[in-house]
C-alpha positions, 0 to 999 in steps of 0.5 A: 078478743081473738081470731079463735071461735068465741061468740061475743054474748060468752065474752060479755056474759058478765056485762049481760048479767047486769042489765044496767050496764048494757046500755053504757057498753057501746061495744063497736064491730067492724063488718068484713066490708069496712062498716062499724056497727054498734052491738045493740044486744041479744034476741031470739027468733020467736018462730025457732028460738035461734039466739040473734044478735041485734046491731046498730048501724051509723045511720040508727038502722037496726039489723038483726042476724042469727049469732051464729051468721054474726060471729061466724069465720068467712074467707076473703081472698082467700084469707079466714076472717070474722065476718065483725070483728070487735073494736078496742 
């Protein structure tokens, strides 16, 4: 995946067309502050229907964070990267 604008749910679309599959993807991001989390899957906010992206961190913990927030540019020292971006 590159550094352009594209959500991980549009990349993984095929996997999540195929409910079964999701659980052997196991697919790992690293946050901008070092962390790797493990992508859990998608949800929406009940209250506003904002789509949502569920991860896993090291110690089991599960976050949840608007998708937009999760595959959304930021700047550190003043240099533009992913706030996760994917592992190979």
């Amino acid at each position: 995946m590159s550094n352009k604008s594209c959500s991980w749910i549009s990349c993984c679309k095929p996997v999540f067309d195929r409910p079964s599959t999701l659980t052997t993807m196991a697919m790992k991001f690293r946050h901008y502050k070092g962390g790797i989390y493990e992508l859990v899957g998608a949800a929406t906010l009940e209250s506003d229907l904002t789509p949502m992206t569920v991860y896993r961190s090291p110690d089991g913990a599960l976050w949840v964070r608007p998708t937009a927030v999760f595959d959304e540019m930021i700047e550190l020292d003043g240099k533009p990267m992913r706030r996760f971006s994917p592992l190979p």
